[in-house]
Backbone as CSV, one residue per row, in Angstrom:
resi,resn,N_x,N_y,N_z,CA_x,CA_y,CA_z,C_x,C_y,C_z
1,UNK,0.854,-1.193,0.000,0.000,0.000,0.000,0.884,1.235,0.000
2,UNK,0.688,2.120,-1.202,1.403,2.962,-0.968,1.214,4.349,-0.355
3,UNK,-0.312,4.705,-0.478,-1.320,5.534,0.415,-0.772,5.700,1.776
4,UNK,-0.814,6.866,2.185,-0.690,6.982,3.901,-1.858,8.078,4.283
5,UNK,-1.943,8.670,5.339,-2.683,9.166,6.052,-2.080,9.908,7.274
6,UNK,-2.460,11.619,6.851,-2.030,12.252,8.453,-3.157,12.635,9.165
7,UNK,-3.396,12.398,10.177,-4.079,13.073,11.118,-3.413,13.866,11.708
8,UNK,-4.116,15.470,11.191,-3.450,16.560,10.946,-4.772,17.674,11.837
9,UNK,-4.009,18.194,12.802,-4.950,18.834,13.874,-5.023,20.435,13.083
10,UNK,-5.959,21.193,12.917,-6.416,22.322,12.465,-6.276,23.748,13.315
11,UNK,-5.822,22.815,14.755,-6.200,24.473,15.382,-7.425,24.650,15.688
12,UNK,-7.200,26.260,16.513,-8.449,26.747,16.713,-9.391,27.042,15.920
13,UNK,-9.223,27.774,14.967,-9.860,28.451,13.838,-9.048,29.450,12.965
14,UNK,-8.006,29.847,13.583,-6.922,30.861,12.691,-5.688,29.990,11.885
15,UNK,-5.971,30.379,10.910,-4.999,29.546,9.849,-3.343,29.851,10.086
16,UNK,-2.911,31.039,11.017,-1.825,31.221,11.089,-1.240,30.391,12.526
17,UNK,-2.579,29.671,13.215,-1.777,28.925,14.426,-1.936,27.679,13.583
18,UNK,-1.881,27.185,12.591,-1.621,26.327,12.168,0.267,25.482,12.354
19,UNK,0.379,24.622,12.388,1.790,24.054,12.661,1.954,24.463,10.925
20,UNK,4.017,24.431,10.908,4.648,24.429,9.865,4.159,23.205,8.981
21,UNK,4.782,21.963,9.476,4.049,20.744,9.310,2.623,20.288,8.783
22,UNK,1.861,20.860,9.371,0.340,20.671,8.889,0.017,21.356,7.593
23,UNK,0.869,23.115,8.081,0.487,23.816,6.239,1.109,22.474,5.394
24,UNK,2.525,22.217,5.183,3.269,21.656,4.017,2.447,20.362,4.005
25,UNK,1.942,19.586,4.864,1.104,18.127,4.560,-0.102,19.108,3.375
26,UNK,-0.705,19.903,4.125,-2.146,20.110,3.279,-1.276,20.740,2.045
27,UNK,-0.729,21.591,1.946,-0.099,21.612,0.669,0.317,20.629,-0.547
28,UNK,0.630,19.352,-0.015,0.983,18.074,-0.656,-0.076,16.977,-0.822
29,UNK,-0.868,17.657,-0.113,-2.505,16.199,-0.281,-3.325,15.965,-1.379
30,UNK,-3.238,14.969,-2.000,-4.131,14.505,-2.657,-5.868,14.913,-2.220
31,UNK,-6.035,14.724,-1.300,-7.111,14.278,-0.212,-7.532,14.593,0.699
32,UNK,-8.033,15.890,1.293,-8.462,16.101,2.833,-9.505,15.911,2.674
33,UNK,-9.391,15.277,4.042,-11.117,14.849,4.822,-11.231,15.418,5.620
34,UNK,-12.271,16.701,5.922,-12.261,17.414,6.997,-13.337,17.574,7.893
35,UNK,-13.461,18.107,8.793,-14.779,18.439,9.471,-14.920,19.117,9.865
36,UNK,-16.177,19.844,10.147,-17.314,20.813,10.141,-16.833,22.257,10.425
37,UNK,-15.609,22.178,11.468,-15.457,23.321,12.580,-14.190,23.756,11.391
38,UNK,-13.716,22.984,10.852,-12.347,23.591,10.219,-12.823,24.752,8.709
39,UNK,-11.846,25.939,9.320,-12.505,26.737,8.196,-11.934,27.083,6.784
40,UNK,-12.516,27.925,5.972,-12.125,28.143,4.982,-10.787,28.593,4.869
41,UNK,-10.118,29.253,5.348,-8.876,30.044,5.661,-8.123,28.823,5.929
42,UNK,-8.204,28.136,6.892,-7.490,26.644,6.710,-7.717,25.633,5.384
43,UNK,-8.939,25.556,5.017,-8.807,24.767,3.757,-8.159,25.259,2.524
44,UNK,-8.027,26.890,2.322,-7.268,27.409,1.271,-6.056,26.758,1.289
45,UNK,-5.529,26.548,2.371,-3.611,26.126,2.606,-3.662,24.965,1.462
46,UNK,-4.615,24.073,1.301,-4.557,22.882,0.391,-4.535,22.871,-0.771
47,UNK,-3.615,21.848,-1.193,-3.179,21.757,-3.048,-4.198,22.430,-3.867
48,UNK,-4.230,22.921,-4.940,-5.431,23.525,-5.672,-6.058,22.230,-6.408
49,UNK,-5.124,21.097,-6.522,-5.861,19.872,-7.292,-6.382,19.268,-6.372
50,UNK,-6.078,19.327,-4.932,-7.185,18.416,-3.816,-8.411,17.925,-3.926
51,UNK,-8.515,16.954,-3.493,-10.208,16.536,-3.553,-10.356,17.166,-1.759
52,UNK,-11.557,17.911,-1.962,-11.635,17.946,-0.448,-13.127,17.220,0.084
53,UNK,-13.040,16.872,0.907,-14.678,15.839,1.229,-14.746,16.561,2.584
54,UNK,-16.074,16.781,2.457,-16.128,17.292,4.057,-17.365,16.292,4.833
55,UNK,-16.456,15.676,5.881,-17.365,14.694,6.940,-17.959,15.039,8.373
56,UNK,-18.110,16.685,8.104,-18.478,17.119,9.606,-20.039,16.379,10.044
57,UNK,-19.643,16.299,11.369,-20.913,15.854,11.961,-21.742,17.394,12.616
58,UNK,-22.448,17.302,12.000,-23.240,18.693,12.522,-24.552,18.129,12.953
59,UNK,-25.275,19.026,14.163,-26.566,18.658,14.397,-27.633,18.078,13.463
60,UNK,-28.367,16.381,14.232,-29.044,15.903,13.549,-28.352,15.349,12.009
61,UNK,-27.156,15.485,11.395,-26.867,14.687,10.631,-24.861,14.637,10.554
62,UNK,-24.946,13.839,9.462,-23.382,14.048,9.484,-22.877,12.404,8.892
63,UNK,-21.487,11.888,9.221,-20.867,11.082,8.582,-20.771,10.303,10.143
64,UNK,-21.320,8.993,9.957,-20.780,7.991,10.671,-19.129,7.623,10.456
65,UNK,-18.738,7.483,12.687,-17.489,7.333,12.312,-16.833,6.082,11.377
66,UNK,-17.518,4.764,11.573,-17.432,3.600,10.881,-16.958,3.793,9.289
67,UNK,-18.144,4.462,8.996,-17.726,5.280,7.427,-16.526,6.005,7.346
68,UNK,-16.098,6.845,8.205,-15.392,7.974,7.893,-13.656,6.843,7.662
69,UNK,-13.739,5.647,9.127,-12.750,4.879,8.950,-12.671,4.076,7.748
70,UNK,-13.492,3.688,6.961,-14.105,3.116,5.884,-13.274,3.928,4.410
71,UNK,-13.578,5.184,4.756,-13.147,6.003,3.895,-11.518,6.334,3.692
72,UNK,-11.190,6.559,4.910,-9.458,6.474,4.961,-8.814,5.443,4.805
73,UNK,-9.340,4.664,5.116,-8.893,3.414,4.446,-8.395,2.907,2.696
74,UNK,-10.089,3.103,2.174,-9.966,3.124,0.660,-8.949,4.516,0.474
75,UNK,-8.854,5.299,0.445,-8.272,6.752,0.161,-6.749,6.229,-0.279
76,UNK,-6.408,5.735,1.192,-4.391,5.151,1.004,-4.721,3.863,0.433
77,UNK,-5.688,3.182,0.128,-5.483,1.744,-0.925,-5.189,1.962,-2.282
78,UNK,-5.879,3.565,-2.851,-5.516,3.855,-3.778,-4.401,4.355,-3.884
79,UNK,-3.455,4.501,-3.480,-1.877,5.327,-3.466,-2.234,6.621,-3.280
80,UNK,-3.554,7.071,-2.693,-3.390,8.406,-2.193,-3.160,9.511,-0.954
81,UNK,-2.484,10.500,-1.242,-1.576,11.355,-0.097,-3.022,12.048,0.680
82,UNK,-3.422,11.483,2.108,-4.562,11.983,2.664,-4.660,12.460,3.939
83,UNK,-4.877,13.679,4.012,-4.809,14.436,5.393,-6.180,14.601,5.802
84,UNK,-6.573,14.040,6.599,-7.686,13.756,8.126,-6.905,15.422,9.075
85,UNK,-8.315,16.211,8.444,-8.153,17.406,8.587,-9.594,17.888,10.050
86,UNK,-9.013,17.791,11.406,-9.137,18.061,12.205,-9.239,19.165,13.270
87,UNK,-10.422,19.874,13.637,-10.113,21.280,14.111,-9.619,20.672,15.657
88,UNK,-8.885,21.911,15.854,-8.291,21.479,17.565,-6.876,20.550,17.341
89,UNK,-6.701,19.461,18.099,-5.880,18.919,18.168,-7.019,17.716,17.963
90,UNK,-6.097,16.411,17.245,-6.859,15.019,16.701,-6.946,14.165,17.645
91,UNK,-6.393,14.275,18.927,-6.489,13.079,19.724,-7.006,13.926,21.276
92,UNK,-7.830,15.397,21.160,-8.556,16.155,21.899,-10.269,15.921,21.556
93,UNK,-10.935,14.927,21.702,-11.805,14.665,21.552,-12.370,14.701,20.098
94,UNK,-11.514,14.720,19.326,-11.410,14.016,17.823,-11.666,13.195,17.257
95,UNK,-11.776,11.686,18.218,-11.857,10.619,17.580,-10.715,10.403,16.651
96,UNK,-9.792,10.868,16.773,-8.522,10.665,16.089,-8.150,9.290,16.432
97,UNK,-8.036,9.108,17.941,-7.181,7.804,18.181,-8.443,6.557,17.741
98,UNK,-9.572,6.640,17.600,-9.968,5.159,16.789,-10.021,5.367,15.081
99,UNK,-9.602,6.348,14.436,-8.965,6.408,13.097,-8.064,5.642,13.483
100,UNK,-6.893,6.189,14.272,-5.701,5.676,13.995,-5.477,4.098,14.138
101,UNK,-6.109,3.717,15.256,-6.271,2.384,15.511,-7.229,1.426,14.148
102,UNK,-8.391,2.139,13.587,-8.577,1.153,12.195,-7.421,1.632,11.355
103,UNK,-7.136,2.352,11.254,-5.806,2.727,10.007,-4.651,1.479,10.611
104,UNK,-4.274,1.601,11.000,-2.909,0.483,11.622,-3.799,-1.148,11.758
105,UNK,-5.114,-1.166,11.934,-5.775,-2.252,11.746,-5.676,-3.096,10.282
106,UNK,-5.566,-1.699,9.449,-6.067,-2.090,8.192,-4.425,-2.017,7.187
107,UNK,-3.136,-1.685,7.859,-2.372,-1.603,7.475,-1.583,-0.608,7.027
108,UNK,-2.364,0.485,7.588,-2.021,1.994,6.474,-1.201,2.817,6.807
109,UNK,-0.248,3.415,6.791,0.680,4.194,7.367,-0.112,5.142,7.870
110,UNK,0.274,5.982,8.964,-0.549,6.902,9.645,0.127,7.933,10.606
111,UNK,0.610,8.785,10.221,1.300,10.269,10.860,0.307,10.665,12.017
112,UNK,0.434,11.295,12.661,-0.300,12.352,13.817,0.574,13.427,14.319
113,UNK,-0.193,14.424,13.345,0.753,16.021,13.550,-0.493,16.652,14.681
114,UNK,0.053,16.805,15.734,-0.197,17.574,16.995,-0.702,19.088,16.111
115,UNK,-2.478,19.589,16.987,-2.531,20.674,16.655,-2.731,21.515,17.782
116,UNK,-3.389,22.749,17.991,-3.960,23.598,19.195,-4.962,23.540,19.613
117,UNK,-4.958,22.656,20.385,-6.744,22.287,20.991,-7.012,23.694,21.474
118,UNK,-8.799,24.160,20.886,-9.082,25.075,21.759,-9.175,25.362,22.748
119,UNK,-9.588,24.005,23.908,-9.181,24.031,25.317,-8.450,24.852,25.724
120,UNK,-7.170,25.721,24.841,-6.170,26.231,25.871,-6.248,27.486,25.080
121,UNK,-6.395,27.245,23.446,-6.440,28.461,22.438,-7.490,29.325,23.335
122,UNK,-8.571,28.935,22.838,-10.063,29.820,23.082,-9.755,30.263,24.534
123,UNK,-9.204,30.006,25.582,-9.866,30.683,26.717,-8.281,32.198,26.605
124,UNK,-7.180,31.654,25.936,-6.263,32.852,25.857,-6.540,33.759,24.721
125,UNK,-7.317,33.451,23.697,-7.670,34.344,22.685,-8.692,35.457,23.779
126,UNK,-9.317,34.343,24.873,-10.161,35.858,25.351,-9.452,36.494,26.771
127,UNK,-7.572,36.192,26.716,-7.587,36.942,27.961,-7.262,36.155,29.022
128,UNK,-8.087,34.868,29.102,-8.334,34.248,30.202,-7.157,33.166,30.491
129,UNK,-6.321,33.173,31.044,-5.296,32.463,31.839,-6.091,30.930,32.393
130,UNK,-5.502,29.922,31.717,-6.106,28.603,32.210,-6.002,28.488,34.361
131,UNK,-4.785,28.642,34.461,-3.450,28.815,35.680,-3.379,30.060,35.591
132,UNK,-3.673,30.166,37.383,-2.634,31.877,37.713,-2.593,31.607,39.097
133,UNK,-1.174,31.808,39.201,-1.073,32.034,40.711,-1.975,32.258,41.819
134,UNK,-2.467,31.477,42.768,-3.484,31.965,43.648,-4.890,31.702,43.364
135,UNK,-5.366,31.742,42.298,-6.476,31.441,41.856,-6.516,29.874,41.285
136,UNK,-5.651,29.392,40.612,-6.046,27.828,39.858,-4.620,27.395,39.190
137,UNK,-4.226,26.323,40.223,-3.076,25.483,40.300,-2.908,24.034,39.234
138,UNK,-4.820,24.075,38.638,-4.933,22.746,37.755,-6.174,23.697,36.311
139,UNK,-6.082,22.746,35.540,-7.170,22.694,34.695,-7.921,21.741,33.816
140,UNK,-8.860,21.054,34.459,-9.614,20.129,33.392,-10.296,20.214,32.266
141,UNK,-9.828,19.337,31.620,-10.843,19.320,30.263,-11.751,18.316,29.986
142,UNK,-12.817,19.089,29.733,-13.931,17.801,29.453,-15.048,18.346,28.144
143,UNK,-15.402,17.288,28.427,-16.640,17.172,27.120,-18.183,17.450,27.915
144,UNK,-18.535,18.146,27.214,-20.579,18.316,27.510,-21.150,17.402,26.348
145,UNK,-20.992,16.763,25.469,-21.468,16.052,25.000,-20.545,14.588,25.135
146,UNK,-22.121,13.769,25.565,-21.999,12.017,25.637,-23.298,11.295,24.631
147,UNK,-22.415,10.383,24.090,-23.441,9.466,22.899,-24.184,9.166,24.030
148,UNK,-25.301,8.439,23.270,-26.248,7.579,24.180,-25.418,6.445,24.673
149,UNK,-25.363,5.882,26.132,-25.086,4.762,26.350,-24.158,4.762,27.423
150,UNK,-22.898,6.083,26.986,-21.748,6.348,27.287,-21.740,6.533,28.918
151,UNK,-20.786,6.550,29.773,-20.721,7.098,30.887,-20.915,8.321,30.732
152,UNK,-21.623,8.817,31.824,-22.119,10.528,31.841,-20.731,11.075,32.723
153,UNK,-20.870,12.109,32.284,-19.349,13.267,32.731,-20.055,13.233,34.642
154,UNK,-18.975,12.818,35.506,-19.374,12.933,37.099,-19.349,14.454,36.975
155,UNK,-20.171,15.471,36.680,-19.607,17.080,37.333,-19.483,17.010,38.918
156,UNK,-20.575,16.393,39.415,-20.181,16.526,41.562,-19.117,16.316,41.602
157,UNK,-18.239,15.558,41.045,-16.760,15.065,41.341,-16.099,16.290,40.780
158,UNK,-16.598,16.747,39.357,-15.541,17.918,39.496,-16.071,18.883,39.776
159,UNK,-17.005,19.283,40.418,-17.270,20.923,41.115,-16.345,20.588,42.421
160,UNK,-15.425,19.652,42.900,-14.908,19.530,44.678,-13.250,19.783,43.623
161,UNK,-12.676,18.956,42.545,-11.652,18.834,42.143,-11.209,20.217,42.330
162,UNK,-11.689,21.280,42.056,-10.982,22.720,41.902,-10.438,23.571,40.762
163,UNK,-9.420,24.108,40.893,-8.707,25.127,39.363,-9.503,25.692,38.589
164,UNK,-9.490,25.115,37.415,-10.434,25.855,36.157,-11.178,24.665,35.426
165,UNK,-12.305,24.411,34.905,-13.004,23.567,34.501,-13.069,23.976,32.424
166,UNK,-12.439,23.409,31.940,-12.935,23.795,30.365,-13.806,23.051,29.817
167,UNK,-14.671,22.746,29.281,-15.941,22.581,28.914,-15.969,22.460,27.195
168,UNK,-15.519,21.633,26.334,-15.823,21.508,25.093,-17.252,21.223,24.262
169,UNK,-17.676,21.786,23.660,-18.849,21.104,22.701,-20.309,20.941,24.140
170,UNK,-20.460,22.027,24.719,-21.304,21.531,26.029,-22.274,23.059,25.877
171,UNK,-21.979,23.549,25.136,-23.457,24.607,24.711,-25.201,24.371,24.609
172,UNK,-25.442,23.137,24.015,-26.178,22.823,24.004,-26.920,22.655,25.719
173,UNK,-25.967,21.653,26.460,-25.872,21.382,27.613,-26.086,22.172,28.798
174,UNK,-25.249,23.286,28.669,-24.854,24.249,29.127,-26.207,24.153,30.746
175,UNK,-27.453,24.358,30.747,-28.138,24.327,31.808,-28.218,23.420,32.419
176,UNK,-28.145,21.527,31.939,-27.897,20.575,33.330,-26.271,20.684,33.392
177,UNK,-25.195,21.245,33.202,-23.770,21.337,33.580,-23.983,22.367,34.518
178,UNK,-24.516,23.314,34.224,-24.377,24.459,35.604,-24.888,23.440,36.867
179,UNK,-25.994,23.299,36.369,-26.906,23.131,37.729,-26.253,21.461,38.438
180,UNK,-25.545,20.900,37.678,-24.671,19.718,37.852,-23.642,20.049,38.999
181,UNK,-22.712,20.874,38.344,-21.643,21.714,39.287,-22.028,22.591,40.348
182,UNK,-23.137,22.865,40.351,-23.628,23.581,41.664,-24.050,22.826,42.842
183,UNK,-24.982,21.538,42.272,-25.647,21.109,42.965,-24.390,19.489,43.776
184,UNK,-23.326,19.678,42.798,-21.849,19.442,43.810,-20.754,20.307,44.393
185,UNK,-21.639,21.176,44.562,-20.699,22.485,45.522,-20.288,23.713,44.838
186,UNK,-19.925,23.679,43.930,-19.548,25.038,43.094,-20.245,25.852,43.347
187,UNK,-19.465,26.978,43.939,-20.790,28.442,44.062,-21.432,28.848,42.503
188,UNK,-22.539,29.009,43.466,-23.521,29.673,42.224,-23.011,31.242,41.568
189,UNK,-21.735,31.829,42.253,-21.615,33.421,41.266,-20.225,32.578,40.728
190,UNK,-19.577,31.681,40.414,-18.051,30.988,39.753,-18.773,32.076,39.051
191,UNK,-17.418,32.673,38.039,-17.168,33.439,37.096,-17.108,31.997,36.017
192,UNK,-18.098,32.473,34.596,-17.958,31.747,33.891,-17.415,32.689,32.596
193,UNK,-16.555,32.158,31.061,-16.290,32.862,30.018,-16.973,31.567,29.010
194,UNK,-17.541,32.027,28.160,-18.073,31.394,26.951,-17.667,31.789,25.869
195,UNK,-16.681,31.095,25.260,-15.971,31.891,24.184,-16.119,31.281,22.280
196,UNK,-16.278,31.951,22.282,-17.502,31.576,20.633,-16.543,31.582,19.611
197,UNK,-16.478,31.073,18.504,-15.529,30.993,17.637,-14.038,31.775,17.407
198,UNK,-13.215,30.947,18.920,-12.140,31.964,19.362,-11.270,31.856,18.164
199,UNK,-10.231,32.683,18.044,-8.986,33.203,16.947,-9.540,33.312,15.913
200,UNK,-10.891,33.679,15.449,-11.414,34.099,14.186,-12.101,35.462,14.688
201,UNK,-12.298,35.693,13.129,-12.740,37.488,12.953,-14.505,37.097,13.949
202,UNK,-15.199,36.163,13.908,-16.448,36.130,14.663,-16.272,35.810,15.707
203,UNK,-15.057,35.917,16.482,-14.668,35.935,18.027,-15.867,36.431,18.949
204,UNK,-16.515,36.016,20.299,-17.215,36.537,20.635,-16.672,36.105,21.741
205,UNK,-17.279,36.685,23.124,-16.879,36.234,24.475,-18.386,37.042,25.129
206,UNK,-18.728,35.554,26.182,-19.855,36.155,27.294,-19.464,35.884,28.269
207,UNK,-19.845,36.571,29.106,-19.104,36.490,30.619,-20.510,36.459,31.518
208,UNK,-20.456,35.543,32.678,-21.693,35.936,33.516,-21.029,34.681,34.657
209,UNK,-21.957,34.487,35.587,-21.911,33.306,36.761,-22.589,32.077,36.442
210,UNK,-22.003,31.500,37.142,-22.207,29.883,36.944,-23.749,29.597,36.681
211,UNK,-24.543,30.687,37.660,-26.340,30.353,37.897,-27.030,31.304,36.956
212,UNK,-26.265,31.714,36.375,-26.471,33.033,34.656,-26.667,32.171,33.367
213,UNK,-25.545,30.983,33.432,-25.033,30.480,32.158,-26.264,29.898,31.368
214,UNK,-27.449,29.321,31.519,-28.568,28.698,31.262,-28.745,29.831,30.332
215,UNK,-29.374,30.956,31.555,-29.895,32.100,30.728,-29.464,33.197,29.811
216,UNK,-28.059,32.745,29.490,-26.938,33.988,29.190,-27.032,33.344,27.528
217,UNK,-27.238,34.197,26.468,-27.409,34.091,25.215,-25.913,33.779,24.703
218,UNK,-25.329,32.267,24.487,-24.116,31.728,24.084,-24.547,30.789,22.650
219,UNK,-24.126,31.469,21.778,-23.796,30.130,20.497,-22.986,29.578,20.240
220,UNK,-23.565,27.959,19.351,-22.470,26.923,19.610,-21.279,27.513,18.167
221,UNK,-20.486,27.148,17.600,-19.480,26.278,18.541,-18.687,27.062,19.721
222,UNK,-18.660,26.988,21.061,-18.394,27.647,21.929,-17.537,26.612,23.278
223,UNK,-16.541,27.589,23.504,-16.139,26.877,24.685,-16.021,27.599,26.407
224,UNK,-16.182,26.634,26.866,-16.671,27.173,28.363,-15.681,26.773,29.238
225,UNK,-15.453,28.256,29.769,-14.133,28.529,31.012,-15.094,28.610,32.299
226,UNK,-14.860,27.871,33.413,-15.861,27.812,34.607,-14.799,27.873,35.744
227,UNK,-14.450,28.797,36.479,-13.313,29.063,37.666,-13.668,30.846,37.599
228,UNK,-12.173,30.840,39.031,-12.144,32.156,39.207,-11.441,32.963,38.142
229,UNK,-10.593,32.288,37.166,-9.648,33.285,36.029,-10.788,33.202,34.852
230,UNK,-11.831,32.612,35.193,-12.705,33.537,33.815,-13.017,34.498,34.277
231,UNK,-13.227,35.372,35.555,-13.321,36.744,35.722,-12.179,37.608,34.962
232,UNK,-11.222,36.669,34.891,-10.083,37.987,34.223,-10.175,38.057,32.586
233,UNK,-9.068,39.299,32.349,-9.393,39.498,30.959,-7.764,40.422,30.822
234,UNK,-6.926,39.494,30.448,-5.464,39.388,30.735,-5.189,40.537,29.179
235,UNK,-5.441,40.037,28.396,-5.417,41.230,27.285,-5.831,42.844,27.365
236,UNK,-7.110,42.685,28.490,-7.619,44.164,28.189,-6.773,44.988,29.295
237,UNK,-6.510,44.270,30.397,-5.553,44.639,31.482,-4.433,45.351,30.989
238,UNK,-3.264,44.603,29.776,-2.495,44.980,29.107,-2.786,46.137,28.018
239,UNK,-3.998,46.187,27.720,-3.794,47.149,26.723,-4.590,48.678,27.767
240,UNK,-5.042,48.214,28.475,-5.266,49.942,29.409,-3.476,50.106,30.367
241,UNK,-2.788,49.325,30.269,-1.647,49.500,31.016,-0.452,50.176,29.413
242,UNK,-1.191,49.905,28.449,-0.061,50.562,27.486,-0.928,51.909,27.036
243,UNK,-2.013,52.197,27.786,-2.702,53.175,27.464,-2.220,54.479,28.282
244,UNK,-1.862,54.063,29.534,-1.946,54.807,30.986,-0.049,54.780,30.891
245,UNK,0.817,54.155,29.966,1.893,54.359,29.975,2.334,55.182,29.367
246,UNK,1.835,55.185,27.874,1.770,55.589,26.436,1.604,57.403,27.116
């Protein structure tokens, strides 16, 4: 087989935090397979002869993963150069690592170029320090969305854990997660940040308390900072301090 396959992480949404690595793969691909969240500005980077297929799973429809492994498969049987084009990082709730595992099942060579999970992008695009001294010594990452079947996310366990709580793909969710984390201790005013298509020009950020977030007008795709450093706003700090210097 002469076909290979990168699972190639996209980043947040800005084509310039893209890795060196990831531009020159999409530059050389026969083939990206991408999904939903990855944007245009990132798909330009790719060969102009590319086939590009897009397998995002978006509400109510989308590409079964079975298929999608199905698909990378045939792709490198044909001798073709195929980048599994991933927003975030591919093995950050990607489903990257059961690609990779049918790909090596099925024989196929298979790269994994590390990208910028928003987990850490999105809450510094708005400012917000995962860690800061005094305030949050840890930071978890989790998911608001579970298939049917799946173990449900313990929040009581992590409203006691502490630091900063990040919150992926949990917009929808967003009102049994508050009331989850409260009703295991988390005060009801936690400073929450909801940060909406961070490192792009439709950047948005909402700010309110933990017992707000239900009612606080947030669209998806959005990620959620829940601690005391979503009160801060580390950028605007800096730019009234070059104001008052200046």
């Amino acid at each position: 087989m002469t076909g290979h396959v990168a699972l190639v992480g996209a980043g947040p949404g800005d084509p310039d935090l893209l890795t060196v690595l990831a531009a020159r793969l999409l530059g050389e691909a026969d083939v990206v397979v991408h999904d939903a969240l990855v944007g245009d500005g990132v798909l330009a980077l790719a060969s102009p002869t590319a086939e590009l297929i897009d397998v995002g799973k978006r509400p109510g429809q989308g590409v079964a993963q079975d298929l999608i492994n199905v698909l990378l498969v045939r792709l490198a049987s044909e001798g073709r150069r195929v980048v599994r084009l991933k927003g975030g990082d591919p093995f950050v709730f990607g489903r990257g690592g059961e690609e990779a595992v049918a790909l090596a099942a099925a024989g196929v060579q298979c790269q994994v170029v590390p990208g910028i999970s928003s987990a850490i992008a999105a809450p510094a695009a708005a400012g917000v320090p995962v860690t800061y001294r005094g305030l949050a010594a840890s930071f978890t990452v989790v998911t608001g969305h579970r298939q049917r079947g799946e173990t449900p996310v313990d929040w009581h366990s992590l409203a006691k854990v502490g630091g900063t709580i990040v919150v992926l793909m949990g917009v929808a969710q967003r009102r049994d997660i508050a009331d989850s984390l409260m009703a295991g201790g988390l005060a009801s005013d936690t400073p929450v940040a909801a940060i909406h298509r961070a490192t792009t020009g439709e950047q948005s950020v909402a700010r309110c308390a933990l017992a707000e977030l239900a009612s606080t007008d947030v669209q998806s795709p959005a990620t959620l900072v829940i601690g005391a450093v979503a009160a801060l706003d580390v950028t605007a700090l800096a730019a009234v301090h070059r104001t008052v210097a200046g």
